[in-house]
N, C-alpha and C positions, 0 to 999 in steps of 0.2 A: 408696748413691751420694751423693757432695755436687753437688748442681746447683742451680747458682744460680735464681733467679727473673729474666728479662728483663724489666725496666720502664722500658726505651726506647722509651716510648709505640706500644708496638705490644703485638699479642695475644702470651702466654708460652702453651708447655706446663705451665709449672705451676703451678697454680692456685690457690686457696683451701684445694682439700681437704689440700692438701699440706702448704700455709704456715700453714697454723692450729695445728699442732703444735708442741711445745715443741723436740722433736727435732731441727725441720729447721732453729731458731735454733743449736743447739749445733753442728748438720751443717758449717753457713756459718762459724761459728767458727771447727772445726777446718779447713778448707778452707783460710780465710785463711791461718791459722799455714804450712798444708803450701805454700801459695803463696808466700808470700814469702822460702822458703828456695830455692823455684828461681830467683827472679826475685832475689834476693842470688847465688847460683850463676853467673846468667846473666850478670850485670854482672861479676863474677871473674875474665871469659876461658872460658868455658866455652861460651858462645853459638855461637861457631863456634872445632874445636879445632884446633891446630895437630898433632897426634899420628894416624895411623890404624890402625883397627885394634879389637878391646874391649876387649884386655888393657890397651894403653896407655890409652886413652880411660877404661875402669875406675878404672885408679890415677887418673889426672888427676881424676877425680869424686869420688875416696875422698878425695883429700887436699883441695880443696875444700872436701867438708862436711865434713871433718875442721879446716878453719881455720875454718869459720863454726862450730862448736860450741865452739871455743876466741876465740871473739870473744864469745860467748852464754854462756860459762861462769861470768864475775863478775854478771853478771844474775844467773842462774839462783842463784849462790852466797847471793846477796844476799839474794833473796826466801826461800829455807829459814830 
């Protein structure tokens, strides 16, 4: 699981034993990444949707991250 560490000057659940590992840097990594394609999602129109229903809400969410991976394509292009 990715869970952050709480260091809003109060006690966290997780603690040392946790954050000492190299693992739980790479965890927070991948987390960010997976974060900020919903919070790009979110700002799209996707927050609150105008469609009801899953089938429609579905398509609405495929073509979404279907436009953020065609915005993320010459990035990615670029770096290979």
């Amino acid at each position: 699981a990715h869970i952050a560490q709480n260091t809003s000057n109060r006690r966290s659940a997780i603690d040392g034993r946790t954050t000492r590992h190299p693992g739980y840097a790479v965890s927070l990594r991948i987390r960010k990444r997976i974060e900020e394609v919903f919070g790009w999602i979110k700002g799209a129109g996707l927050r609150k949707t105008r469609h009801r229903g899953t089938a429609r809400v579905g398509w609405m969410f495929t073509l979404t991250a279907t436009a953020y991976n065609l915005i993320r394509l010459p990035k990615l292009l670029a770096a290979a």
